[in-house]
Backbone as CSV, one residue per row, in Angstrom:
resi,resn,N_x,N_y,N_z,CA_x,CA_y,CA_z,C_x,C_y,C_z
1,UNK,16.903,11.181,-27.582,15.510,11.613,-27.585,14.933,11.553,-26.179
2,UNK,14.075,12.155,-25.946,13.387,12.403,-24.785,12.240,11.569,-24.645
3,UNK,12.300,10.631,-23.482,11.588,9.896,-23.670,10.061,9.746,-22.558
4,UNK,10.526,10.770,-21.625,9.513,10.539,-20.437,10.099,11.526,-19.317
5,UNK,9.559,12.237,-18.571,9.329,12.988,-17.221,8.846,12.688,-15.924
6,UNK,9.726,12.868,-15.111,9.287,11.954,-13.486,9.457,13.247,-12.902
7,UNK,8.313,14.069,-12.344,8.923,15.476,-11.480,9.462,14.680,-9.903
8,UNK,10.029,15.763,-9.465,10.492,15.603,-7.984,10.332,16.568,-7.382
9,UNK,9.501,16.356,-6.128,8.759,16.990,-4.953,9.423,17.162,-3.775
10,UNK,9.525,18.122,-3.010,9.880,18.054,-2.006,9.038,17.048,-0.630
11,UNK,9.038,16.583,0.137,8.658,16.017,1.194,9.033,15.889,2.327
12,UNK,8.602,16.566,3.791,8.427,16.348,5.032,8.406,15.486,6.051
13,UNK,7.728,14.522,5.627,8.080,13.102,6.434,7.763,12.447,5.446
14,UNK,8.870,11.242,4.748,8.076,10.168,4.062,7.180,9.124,4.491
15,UNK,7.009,8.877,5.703,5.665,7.852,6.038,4.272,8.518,5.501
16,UNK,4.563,9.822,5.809,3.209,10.578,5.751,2.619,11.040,3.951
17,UNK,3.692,10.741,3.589,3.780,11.715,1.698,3.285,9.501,1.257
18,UNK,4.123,9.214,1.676,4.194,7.195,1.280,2.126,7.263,1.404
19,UNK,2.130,7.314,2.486,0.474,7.093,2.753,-0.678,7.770,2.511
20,UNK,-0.377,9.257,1.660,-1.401,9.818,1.100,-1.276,9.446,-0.231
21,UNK,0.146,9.419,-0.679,-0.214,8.862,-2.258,-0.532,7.531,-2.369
22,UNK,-0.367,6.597,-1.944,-0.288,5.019,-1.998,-2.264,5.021,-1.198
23,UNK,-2.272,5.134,-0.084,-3.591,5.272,0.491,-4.570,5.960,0.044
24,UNK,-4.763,7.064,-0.153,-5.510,8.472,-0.877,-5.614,8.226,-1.939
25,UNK,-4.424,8.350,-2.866,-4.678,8.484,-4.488,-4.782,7.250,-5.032
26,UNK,-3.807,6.510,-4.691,-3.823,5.219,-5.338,-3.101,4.776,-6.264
27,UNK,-1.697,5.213,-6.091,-0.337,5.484,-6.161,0.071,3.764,-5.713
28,UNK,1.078,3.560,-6.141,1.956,2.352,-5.571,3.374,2.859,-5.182
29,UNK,3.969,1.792,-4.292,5.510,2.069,-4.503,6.215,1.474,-5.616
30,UNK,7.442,2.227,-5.568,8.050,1.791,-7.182,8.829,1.356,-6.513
31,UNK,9.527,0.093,-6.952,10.939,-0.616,-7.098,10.820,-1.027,-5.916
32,UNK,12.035,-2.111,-5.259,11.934,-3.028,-4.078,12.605,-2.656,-3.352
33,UNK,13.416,-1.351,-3.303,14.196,-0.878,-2.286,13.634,0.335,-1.626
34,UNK,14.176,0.429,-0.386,13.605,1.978,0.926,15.020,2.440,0.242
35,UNK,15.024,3.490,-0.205,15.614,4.690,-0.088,15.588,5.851,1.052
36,UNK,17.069,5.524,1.971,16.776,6.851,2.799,16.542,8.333,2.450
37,UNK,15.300,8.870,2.577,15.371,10.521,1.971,14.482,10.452,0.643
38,UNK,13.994,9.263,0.427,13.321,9.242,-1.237,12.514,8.619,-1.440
39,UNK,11.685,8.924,-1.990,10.470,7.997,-2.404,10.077,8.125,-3.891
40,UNK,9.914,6.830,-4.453,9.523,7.182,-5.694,7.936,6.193,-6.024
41,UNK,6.478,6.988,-6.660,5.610,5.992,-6.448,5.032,6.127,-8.067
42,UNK,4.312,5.374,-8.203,3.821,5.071,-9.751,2.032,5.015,-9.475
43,UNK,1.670,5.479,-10.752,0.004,4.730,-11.148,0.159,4.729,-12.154
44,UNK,-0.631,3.772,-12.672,-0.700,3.873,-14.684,0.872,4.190,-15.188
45,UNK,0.653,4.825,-15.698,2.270,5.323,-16.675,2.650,6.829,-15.711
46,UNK,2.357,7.172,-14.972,3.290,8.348,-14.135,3.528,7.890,-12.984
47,UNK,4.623,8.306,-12.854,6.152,8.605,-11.657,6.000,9.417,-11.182
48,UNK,6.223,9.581,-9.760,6.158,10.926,-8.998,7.704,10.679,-7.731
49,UNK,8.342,11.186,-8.300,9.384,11.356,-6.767,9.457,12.402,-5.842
50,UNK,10.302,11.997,-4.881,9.895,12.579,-3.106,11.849,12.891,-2.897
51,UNK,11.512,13.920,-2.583,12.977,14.255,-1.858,12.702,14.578,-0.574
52,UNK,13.591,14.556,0.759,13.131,14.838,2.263,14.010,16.212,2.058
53,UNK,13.006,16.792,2.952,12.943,18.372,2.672,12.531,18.126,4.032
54,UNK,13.601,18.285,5.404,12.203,18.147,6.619,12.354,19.741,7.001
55,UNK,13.175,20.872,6.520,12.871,22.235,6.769,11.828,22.509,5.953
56,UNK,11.460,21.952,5.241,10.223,22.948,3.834,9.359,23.461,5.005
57,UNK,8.509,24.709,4.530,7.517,25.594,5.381,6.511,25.169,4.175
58,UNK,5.355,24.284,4.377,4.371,24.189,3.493,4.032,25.253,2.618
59,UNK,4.081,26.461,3.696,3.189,27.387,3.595,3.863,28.575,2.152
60,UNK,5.163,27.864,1.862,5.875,28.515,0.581,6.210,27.795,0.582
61,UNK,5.945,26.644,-0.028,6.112,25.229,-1.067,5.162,25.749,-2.220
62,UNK,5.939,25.792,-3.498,5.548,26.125,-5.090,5.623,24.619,-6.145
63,UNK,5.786,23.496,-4.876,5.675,22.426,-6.121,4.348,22.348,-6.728
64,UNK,4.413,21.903,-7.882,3.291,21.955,-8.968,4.059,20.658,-10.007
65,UNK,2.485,19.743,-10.191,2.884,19.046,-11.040,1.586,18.962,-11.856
66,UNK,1.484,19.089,-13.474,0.409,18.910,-14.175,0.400,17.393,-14.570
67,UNK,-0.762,16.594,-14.522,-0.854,15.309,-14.390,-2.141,15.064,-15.738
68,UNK,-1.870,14.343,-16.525,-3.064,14.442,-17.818,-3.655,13.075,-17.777
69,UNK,-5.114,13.239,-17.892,-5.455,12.132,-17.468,-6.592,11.548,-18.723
70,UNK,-7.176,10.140,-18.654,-8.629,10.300,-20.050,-9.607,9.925,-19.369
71,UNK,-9.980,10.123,-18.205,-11.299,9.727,-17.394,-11.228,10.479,-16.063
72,UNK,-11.157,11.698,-16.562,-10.924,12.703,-15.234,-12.315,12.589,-14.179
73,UNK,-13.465,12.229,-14.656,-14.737,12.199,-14.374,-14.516,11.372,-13.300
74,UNK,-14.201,9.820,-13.789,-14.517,8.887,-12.812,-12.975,9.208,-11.690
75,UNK,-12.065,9.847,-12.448,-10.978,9.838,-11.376,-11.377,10.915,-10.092
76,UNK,-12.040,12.022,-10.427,-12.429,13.119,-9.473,-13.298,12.630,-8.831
77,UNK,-14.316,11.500,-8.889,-15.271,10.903,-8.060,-15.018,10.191,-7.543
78,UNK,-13.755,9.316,-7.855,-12.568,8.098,-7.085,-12.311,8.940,-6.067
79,UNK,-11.641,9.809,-6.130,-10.845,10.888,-5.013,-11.988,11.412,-4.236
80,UNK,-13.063,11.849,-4.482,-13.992,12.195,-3.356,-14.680,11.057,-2.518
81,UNK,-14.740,9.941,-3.187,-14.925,8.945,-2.745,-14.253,8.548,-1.539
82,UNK,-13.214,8.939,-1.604,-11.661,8.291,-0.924,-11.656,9.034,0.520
83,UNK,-12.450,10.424,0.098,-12.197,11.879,1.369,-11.525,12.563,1.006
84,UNK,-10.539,12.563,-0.072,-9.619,13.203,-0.846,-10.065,14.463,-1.057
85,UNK,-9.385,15.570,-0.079,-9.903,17.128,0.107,-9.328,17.579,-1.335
86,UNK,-10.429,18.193,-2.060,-10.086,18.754,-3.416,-9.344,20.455,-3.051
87,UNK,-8.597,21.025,-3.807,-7.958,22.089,-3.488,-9.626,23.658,-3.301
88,UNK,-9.552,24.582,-2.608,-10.867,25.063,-2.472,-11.413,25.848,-3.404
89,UNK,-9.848,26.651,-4.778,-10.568,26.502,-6.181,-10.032,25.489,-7.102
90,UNK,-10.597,24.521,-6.561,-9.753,23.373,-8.008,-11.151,22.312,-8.118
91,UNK,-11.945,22.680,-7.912,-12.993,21.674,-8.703,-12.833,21.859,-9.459
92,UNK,-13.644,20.442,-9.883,-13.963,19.964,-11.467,-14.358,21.296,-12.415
93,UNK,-14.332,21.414,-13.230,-14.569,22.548,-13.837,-13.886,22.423,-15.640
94,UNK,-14.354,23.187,-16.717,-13.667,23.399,-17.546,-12.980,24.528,-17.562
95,UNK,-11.943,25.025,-18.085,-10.909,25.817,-17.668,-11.015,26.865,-19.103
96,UNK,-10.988,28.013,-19.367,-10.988,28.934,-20.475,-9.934,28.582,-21.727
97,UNK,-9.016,27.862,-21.434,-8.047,27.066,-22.314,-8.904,25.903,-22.769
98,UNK,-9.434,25.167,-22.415,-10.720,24.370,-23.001,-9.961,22.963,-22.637
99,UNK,-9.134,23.001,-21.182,-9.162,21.174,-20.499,-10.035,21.617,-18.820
100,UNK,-10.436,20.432,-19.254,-11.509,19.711,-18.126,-10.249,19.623,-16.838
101,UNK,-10.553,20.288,-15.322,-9.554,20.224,-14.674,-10.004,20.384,-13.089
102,UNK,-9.151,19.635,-11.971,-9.489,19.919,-10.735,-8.201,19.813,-10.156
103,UNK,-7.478,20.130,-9.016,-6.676,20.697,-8.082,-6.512,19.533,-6.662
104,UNK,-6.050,19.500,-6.099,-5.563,19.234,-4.719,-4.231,19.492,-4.135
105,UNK,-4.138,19.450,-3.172,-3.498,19.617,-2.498,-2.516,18.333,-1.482
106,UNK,-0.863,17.778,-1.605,-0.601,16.735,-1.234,-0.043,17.308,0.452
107,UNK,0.099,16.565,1.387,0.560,16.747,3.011,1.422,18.081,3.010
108,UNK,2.692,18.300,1.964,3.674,19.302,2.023,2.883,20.393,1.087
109,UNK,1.933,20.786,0.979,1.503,21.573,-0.292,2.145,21.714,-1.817
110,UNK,2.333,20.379,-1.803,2.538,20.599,-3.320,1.387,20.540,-4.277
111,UNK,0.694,21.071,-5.227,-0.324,21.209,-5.546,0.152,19.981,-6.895
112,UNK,-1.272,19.145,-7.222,-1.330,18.024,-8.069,-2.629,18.621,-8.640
113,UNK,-2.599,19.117,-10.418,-3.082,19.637,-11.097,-3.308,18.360,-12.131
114,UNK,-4.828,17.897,-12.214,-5.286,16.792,-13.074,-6.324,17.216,-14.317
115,UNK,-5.990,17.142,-15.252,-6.384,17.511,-16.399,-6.962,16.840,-17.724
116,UNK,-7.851,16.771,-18.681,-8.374,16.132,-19.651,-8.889,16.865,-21.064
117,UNK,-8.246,16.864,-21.854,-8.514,18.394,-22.915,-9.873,17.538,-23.395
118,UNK,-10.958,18.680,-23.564,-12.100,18.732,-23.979,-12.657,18.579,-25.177
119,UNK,-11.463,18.528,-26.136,-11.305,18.760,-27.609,-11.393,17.096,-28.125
């Protein structure tokens, strides 16, 4: 049985991907070991891993990860709080599918899609 999903991202420099999620979002590191080339970080119950990608061109980077959340409110005001540049259409907003949703953008452009169904 299927028990859980950890996507994996490409990443550019890990000091820099380590310190927007851990600093910015508010992400931790997972587990007690440096992995050369990898990073893996946690909040609450999601996993997010890092592969070093130091050719990626941001600028056609298609990572996408949908992230579901139950207090998108106070989390989107955490993140502006923080300086946390929201993506420039990804405010807060309700979405025509009917979840509550906002956008950003991580160092390599991978886009982090946070969501809360309205229902």
């Amino acid at each position: 049985m299927l028990t859980n999903i950890n996507p994996k991202l490409p990443m550019r420099d890990k000091v820099a991907t380590k310190n927007f999620y851990i600093n910015k979002l508010g992400f931790q590191n997972l587990g007690n070991s440096d992995f050369d080339g990898y990073l893996m970080v946690e909040k609450d119950s999601v996993q997010i891993h890092f592969f070093e990608f130091k050719e990626l061109d941001p600028n056609t980077n298609y990572g996408q990860v949908y992230i579901r959340t139950n207090d998108i409110e106070n989390l989107y005001q955490s993140l502006l709080d923080a300086k946390v540049t929201i993506h420039p259409n990804g405010a807060l907003q309700i979405k025509p599918w009917g979840q509550k949703e906002f956008a950003l953008l991580d160092p390599d452009n991978n886009l982090l899609t946070f969501g809360q169904s309205e229902n």
